[in-house]
Each structure stands twice: as structure tokens, then as C-alpha cells.
Residue frames as a rotation matrix with the C-alpha (Angstrom) as fourth column:
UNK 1
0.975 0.192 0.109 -38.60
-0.006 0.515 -0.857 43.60
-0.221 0.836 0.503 29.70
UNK 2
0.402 -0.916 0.003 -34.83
-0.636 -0.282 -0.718 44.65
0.659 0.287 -0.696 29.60
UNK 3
-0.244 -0.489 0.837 -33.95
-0.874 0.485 0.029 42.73
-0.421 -0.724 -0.546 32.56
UNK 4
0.716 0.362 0.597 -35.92
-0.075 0.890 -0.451 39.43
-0.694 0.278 0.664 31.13
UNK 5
0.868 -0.428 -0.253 -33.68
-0.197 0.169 -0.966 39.82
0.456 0.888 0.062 27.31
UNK 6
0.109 -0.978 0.176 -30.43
-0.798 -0.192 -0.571 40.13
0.592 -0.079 -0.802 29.14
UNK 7
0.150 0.164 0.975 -31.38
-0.761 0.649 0.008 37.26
-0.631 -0.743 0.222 31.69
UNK 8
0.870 0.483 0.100 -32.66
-0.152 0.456 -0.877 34.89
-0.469 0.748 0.470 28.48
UNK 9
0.821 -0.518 -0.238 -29.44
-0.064 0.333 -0.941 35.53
0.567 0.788 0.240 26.60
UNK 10
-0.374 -0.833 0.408 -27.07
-0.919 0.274 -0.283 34.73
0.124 -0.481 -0.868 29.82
UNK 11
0.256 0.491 0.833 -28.74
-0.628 0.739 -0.242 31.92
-0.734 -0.461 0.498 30.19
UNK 12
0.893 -0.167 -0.418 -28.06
-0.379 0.223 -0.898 30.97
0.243 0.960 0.136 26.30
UNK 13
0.346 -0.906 -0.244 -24.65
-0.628 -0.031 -0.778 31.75
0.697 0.422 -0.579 26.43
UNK 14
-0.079 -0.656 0.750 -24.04
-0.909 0.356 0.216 29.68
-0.409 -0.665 -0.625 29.56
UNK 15
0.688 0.508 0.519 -26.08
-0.298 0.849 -0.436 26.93
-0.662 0.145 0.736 28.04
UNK 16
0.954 -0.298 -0.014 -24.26
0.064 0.250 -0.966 26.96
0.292 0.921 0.258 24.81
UNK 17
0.411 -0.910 -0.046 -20.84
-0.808 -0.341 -0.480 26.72
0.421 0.234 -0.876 26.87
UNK 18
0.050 -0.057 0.997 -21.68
-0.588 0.805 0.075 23.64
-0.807 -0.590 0.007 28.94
UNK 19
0.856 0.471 0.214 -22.61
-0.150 0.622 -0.768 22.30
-0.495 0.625 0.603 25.49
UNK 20
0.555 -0.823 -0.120 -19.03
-0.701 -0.385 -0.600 23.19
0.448 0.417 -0.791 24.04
UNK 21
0.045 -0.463 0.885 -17.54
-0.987 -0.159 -0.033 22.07
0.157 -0.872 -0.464 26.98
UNK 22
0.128 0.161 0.979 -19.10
-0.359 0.927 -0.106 18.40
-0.924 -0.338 0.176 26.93
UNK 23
0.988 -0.048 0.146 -18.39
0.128 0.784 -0.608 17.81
-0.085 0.619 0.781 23.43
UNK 24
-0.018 -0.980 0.196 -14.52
-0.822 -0.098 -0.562 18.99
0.570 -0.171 -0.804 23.97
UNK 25
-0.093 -0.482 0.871 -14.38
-0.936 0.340 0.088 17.06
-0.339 -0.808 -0.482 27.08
UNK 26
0.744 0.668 0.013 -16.63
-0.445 0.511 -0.735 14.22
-0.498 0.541 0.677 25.02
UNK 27
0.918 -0.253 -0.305 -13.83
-0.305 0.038 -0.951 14.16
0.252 0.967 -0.042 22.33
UNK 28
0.192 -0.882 0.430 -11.09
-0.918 -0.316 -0.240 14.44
0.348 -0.348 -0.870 24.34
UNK 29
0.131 -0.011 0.991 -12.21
-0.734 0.672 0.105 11.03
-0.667 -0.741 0.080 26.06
UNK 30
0.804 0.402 0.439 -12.30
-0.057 0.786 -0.616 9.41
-0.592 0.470 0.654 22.73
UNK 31
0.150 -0.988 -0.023 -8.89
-0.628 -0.077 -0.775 10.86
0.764 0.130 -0.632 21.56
UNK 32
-0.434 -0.704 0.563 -7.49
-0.900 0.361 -0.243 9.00
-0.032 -0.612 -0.790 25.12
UNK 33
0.408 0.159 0.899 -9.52
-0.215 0.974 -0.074 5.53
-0.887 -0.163 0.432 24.57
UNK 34
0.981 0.182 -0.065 -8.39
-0.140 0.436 -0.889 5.51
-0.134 0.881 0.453 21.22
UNK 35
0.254 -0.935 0.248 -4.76
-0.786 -0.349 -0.510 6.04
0.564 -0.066 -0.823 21.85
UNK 36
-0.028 0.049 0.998 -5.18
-0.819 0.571 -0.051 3.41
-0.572 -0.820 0.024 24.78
UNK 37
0.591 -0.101 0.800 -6.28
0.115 0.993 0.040 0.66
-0.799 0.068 0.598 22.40
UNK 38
0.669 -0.595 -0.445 -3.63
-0.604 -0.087 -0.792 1.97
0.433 0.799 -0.418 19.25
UNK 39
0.074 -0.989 -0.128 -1.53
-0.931 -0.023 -0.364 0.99
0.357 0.146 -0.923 21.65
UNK 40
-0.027 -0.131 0.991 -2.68
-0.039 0.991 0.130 -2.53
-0.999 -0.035 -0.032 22.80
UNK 41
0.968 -0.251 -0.004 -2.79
0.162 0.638 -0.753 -3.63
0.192 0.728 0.658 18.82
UNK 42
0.602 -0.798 0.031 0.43
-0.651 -0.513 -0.560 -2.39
0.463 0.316 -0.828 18.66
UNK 43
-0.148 -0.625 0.767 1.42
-0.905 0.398 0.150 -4.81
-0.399 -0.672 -0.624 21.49
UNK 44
0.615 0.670 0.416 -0.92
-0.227 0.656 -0.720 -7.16
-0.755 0.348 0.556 19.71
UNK 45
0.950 -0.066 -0.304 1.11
-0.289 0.173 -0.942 -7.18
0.114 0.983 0.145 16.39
UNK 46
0.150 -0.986 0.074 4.53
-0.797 -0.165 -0.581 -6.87
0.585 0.028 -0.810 17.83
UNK 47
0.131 0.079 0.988 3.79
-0.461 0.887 -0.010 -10.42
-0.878 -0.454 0.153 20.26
UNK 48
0.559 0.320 0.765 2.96
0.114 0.884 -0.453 -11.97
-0.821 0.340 0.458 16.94
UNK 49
0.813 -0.491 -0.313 5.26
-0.539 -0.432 -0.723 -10.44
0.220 0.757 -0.615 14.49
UNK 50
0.142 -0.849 0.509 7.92
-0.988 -0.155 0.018 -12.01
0.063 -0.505 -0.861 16.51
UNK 51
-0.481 0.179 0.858 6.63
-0.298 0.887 -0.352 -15.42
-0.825 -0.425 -0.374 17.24
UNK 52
0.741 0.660 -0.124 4.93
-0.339 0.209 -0.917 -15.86
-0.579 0.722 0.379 13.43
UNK 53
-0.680 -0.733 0.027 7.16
-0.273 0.287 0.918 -17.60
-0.680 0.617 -0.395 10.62
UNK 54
0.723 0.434 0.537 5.22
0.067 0.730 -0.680 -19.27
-0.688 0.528 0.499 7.53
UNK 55
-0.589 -0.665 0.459 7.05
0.043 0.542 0.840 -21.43
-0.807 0.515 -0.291 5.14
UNK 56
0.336 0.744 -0.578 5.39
-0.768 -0.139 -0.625 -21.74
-0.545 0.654 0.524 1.68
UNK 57
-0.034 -0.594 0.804 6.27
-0.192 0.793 0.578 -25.30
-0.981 -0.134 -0.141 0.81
UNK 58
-0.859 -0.189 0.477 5.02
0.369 0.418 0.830 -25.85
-0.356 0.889 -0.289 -2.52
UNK 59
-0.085 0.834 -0.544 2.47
-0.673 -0.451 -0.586 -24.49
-0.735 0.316 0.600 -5.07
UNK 60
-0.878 -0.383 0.286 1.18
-0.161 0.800 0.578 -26.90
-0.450 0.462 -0.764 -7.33
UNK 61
-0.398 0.844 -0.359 -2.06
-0.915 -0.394 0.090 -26.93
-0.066 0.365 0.929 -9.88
UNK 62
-0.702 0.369 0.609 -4.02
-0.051 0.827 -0.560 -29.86
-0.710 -0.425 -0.562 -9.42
UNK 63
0.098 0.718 0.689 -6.35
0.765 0.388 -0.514 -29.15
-0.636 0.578 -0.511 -12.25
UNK 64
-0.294 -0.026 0.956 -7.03
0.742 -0.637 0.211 -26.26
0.603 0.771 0.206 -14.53
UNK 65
0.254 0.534 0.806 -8.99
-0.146 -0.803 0.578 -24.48
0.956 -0.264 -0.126 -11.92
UNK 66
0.986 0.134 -0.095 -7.63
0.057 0.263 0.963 -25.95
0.154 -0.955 0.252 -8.79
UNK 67
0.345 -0.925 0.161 -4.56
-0.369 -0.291 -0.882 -25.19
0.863 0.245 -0.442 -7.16
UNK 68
0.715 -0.241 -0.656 -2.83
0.680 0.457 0.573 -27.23
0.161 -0.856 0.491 -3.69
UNK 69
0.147 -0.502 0.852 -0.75
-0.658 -0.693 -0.295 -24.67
0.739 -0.517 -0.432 -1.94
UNK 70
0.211 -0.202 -0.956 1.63
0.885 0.455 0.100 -26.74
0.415 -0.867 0.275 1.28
UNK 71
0.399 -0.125 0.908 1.95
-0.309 -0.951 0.004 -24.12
0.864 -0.282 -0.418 4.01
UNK 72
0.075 -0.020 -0.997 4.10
0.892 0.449 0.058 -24.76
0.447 -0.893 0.051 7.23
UNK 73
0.919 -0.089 0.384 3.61
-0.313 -0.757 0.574 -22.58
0.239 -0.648 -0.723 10.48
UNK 74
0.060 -0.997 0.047 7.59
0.552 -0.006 -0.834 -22.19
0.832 0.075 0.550 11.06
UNK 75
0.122 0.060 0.991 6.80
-0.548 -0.828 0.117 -20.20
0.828 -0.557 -0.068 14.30
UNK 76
-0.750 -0.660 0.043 6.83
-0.047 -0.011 -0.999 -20.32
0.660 -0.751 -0.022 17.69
UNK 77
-0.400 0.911 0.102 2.85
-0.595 -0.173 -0.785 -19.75
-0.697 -0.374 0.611 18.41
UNK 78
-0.430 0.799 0.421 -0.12
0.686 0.592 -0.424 -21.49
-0.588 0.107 -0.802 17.23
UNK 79
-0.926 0.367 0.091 -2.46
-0.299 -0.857 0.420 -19.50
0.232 0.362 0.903 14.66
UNK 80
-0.595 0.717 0.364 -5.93
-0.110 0.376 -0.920 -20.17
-0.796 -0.587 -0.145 15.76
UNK 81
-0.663 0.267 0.700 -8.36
0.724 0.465 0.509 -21.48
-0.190 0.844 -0.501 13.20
UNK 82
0.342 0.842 -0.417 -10.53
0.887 -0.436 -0.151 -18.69
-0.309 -0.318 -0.896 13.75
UNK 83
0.187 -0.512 -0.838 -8.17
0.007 -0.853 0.522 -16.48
-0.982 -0.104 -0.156 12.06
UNK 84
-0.115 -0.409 0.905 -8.08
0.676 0.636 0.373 -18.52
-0.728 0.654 0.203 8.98
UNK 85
0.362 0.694 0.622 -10.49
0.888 -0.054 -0.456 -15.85
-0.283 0.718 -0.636 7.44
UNK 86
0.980 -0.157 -0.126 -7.85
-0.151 -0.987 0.051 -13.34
-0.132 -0.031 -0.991 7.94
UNK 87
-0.186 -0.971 -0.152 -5.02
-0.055 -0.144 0.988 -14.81
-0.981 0.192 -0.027 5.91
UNK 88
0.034 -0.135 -0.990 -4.03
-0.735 -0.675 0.066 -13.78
-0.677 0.725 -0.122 2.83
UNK 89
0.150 -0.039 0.988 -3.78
0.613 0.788 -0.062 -16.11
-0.776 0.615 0.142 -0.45
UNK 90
0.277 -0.092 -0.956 -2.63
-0.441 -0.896 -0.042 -14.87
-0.854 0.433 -0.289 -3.36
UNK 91
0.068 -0.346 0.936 -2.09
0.275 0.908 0.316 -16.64
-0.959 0.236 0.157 -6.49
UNK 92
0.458 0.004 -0.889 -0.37
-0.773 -0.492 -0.401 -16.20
-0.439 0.871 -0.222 -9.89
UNK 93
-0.044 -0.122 0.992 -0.71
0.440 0.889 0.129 -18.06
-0.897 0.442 0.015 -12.96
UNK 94
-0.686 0.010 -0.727 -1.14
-0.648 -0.464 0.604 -17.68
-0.331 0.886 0.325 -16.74
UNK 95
-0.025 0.999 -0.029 -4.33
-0.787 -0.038 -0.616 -18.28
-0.617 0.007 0.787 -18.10
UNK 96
-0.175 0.084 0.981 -5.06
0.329 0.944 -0.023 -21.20
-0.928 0.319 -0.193 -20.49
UNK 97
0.735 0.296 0.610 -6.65
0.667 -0.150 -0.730 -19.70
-0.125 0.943 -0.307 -23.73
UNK 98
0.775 -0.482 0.409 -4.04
0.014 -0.634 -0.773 -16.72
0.631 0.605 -0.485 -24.18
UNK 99
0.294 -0.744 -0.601 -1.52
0.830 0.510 -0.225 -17.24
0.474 -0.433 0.767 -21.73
UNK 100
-0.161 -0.222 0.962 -1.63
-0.314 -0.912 -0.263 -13.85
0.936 -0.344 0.077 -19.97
UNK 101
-0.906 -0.291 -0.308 -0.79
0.268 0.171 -0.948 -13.50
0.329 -0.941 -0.077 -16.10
UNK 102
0.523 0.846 0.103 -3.74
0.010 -0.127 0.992 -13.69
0.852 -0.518 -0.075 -13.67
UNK 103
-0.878 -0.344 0.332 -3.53
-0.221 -0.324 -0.920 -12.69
0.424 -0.881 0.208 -9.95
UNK 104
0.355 0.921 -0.162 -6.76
-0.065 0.197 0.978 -14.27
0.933 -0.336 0.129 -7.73
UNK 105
-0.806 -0.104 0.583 -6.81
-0.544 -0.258 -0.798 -13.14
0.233 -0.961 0.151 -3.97
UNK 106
0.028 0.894 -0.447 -8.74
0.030 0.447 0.894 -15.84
0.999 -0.038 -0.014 -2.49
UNK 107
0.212 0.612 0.762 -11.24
-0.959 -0.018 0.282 -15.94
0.187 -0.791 0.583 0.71
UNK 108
-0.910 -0.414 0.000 -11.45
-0.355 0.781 -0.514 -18.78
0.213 -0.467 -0.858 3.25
UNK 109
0.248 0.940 0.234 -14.48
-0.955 0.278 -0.106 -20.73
-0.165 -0.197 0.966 3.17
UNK 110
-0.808 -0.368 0.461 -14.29
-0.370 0.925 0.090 -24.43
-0.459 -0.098 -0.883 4.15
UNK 111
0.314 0.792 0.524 -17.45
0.139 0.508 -0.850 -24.94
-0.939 0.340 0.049 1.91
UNK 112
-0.613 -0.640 0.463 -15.16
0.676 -0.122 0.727 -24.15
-0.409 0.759 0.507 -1.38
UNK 113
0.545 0.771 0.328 -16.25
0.612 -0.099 -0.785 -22.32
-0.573 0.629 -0.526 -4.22
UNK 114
0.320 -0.869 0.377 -14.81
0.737 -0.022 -0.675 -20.19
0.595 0.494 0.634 -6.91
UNK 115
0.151 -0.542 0.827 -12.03
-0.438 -0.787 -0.436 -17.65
0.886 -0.296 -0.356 -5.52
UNK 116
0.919 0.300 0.254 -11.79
-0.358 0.371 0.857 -19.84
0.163 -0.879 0.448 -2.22
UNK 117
-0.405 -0.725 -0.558 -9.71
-0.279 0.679 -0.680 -22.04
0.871 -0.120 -0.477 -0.39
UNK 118
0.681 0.621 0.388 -9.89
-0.689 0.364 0.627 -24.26
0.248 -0.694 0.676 2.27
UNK 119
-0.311 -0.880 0.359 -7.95
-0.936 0.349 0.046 -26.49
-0.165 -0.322 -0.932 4.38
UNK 120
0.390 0.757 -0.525 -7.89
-0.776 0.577 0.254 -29.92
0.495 0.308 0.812 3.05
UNK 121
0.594 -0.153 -0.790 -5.49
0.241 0.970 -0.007 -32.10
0.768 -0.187 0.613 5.15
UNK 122
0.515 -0.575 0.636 -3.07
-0.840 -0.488 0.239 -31.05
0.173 -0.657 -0.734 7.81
UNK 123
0.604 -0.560 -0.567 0.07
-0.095 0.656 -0.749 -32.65
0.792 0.506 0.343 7.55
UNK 124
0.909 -0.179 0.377 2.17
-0.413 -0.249 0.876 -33.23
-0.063 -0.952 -0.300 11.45
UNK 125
-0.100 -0.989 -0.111 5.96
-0.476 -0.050 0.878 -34.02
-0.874 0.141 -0.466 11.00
UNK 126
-0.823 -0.102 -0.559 4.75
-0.564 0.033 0.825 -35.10
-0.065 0.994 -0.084 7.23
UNK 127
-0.900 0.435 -0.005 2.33
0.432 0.892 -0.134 -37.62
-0.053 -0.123 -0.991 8.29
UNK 128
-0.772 0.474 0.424 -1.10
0.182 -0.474 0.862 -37.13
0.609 0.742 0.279 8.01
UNK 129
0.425 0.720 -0.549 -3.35
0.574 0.255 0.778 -35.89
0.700 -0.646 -0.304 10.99
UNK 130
-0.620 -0.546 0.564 -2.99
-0.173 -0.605 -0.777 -34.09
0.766 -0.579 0.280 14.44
UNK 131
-0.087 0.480 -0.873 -3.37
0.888 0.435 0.151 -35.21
0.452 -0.761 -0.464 17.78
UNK 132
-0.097 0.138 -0.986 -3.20
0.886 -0.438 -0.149 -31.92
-0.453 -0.888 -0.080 19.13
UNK 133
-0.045 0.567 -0.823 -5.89
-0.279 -0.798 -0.534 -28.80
-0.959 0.205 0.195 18.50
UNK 134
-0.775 -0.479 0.413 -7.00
0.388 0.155 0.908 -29.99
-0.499 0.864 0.066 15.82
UNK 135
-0.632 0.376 -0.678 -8.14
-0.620 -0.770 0.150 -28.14
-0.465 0.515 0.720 12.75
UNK 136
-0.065 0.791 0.608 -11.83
0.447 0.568 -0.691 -29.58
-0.892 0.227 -0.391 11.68
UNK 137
-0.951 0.069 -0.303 -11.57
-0.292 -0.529 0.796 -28.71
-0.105 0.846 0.523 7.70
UNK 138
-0.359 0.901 0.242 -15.70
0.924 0.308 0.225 -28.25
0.128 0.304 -0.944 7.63
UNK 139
0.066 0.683 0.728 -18.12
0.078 -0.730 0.679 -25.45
0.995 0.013 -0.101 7.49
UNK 140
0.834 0.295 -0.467 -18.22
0.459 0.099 0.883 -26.26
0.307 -0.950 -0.053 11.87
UNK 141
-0.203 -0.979 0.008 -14.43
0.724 -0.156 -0.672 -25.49
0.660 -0.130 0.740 11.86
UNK 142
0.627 -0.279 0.728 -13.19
-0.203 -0.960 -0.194 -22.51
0.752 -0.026 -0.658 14.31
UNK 143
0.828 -0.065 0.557 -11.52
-0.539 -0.370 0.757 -23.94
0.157 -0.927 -0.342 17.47
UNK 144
0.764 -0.643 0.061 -8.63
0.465 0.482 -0.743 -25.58
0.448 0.596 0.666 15.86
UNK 145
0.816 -0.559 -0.148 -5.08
-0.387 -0.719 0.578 -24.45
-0.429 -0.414 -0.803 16.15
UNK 146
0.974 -0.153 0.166 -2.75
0.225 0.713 -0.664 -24.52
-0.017 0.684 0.729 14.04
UNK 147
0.801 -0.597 0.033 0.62
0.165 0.273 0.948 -25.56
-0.575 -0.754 0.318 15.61
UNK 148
0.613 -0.710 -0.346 3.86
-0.712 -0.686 0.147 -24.88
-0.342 0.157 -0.927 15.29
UNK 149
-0.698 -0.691 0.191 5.56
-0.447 0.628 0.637 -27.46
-0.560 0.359 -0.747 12.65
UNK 150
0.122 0.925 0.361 2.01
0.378 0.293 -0.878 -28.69
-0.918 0.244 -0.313 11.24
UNK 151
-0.974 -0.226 -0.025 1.80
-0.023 -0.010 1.000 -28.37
-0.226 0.974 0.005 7.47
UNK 152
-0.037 0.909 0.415 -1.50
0.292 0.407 -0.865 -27.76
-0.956 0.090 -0.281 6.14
UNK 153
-0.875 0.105 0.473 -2.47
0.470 0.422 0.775 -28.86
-0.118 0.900 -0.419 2.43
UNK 154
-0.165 0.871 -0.463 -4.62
-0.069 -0.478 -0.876 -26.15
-0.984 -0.113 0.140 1.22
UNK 155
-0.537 0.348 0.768 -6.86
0.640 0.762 0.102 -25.82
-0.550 0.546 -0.632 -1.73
UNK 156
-0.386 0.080 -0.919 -7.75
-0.083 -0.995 -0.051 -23.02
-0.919 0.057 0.391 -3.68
UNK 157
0.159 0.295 0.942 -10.16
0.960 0.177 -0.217 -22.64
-0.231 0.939 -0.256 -6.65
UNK 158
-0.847 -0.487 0.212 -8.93
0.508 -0.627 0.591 -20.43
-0.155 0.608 0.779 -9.60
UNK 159
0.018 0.759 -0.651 -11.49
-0.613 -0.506 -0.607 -17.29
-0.790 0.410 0.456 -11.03
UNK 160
0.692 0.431 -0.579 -10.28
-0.675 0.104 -0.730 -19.12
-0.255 0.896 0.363 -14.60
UNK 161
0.946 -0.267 0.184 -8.68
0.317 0.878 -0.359 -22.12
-0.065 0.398 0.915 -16.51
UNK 162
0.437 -0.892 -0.114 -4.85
-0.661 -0.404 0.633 -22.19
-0.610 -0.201 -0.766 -15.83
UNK 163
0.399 -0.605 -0.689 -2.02
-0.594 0.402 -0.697 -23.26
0.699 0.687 -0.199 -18.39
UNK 164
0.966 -0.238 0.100 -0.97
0.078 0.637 0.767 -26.67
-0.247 -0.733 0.634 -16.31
UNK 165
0.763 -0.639 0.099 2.11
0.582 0.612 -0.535 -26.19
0.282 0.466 0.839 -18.57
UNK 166
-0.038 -0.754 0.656 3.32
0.274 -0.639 -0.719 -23.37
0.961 0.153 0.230 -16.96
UNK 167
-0.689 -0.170 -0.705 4.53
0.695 0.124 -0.708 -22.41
0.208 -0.978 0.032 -13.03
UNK 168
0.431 0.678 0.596 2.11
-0.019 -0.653 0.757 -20.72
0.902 -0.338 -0.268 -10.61
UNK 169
-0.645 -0.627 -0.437 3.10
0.532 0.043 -0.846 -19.49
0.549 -0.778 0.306 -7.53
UNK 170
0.766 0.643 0.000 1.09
0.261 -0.311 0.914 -17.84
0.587 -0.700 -0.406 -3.97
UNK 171
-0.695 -0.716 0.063 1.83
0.244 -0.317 -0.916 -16.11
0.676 -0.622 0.395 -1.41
UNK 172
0.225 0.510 -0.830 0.28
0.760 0.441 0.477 -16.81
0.609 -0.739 -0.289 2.09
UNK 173
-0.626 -0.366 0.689 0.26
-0.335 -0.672 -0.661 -14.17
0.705 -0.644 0.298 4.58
UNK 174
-0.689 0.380 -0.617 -0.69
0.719 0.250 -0.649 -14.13
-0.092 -0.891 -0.445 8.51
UNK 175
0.419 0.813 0.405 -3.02
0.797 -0.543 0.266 -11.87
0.436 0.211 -0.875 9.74
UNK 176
0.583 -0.329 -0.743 -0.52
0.150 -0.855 0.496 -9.97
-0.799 -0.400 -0.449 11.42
UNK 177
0.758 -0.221 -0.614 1.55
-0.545 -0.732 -0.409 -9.48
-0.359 0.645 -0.675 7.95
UNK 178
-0.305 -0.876 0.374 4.01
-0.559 0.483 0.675 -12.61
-0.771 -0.004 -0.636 8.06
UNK 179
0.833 0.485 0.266 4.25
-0.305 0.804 -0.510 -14.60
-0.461 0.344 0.818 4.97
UNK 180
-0.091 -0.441 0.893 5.49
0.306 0.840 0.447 -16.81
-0.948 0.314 0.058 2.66
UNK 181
0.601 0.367 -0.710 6.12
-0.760 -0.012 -0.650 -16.97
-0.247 0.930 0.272 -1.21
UNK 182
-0.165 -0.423 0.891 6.76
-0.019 0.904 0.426 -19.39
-0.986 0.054 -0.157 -3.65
């Protein structure tokens, strides 16, 4: 019976060091894949940091609740439409009934609604249209590309009724962090 306890609990203790062992080694592999891809974004951001520009051409309120925002890509790369949903909007106005400053961070959704935007025209050395990659402003949209010099004429509904009499302004960011104010 003495030989059986002392067997039993080497047996434990080896068990419970293989187990150690594989969740070290376990961890250790996820510490070195995660490092691995830190450092592709890293290449990832620093490709496009370089090669991103946006212009913020104009900001302009189109209604009480609607706002036209021109944006030109001033870069060197394409942004892919498929990214749209990962740029910033920001917009600041002063409210209609009491005239206090609002701030609305709108979403991309080519089906509008409130807090939104959406591309409504794409503009190519001013002119309207694009013969190349072009961006489909619809709900189908994603395989677009928006080119370098292209202007696109975006649209943004407000959370609430803006003072038309007074200036609003946005800022447009990429998804890698480049933007624009106005």
C-alpha cells in the first residue's frame, strides 16, 4: 500500500507538470503569433499612413437635418469602398431651438437614416461620374474604389434641427487615422 501512494502521487506530479508545461509552451505560442501579426498592422498602417491624404473641401447644410460634406482623396492609393464603414465623420453645428453646439459621429450606411451618411455623387476632376472603380452609392455597394483625385459628395443626416444661420464644420478621417477638417 506504501509503494501504490508514492507511485499514485509521482504519477500526479508528473501529470500536473506536462500540464504546466503545455499551457507555458501554449502561451508562449500565442505571445509569438501575436507579436508576428502586431507587426504586420504595423506595416499595414505605416504603407497607408504614407500614401493617404484627404482634403475636406467643403461642409455645407443642405437642410436643417441634412448636411453635404465634399471630400477629396489627395493621396497616392485608392481607399476601397469596403472600408467606407471604417471612416470617421464627425460633425459640429449649433442646434436650432437654443443654439448650443452639437457634435454627431456618424455611421456609413448607403440606405441613410438618422446619424448616417452616405455617398451621394462622386465627383472626377469636378465633373460628375467615374470611369474607373467605380463607387456604386447603394445598399449593393463594396467593390468600388475610391481613387486618387475623385471627390465624393457625401451626405450626412443630423441627430437634430441645425441653425442654417450659423457655420458647421466635419472632420473625415481614414481608417488608418488620416483626415481632414473644415
Amino acid at each position: 500500500m506504501g509503494f501504490s501512494v508514492v507511485a499514485a502521487c509521482g504519477i500526479i506530479a508528473l501529470s500536473l507538470t506536462f500540464l504546466i508545461a503545455s499551457f507555458y509552451l501554449t502561451s508562449l505560442e500565442i505571445y509569438y503569433s501575436f507579436l508576428n501579426r502586431e507587426a504586420e498592422i504595423r506595416s499595414e498602417i505605416t504603407k497607408y499612413a504614407w500614401n493617404v491624404a484627404i482634403s475636406v473641401d467643403s461642409v455645407s447644410l443642405v437642410s436643417e437635418n441634412e448636411v453635404e460634406i465634399r471630400v477629396t482623396n489627395q493621396g497616392s492609393i485608392g481607399i476601397p469602398e469596403s472600408e467606407f464603414k471604417h471612416l470617421d465623420i464627425i460633425v459640429i453645428y449649433y442646434s436650432r431651438d437654443g443654439g448650443h453646439q452639437i457634435v454627431d459621429y456618424l455611421i456609413y450606411n448607403p440606405l441613410g437614416g438618422e446619424a448616417t451618411w452616405r455617398v451621394d455623387l462622386v465627383l472626377t476632376s469636378g465633373t460628375p461620374g467615374e470611369t474607373l472603380n467605380p463607387i456604386c452609392p447603394c445598399p449593393a455597394a463594396g467593390k468600388g474604389l475610391w481613387d486618387p483625385g475623385e471627390t465624393l459628395v457625401i451626405r450626412g443626416t443630423l441627430t437634430s434641427l441645425a441653425n442654417t444661420s450659423t457655420s458647421v464644420h466635419a472632420y473625415v478621417s481614414s481608417p488608418w487615422g488620416i483626415g481632414g477638417y473644415k
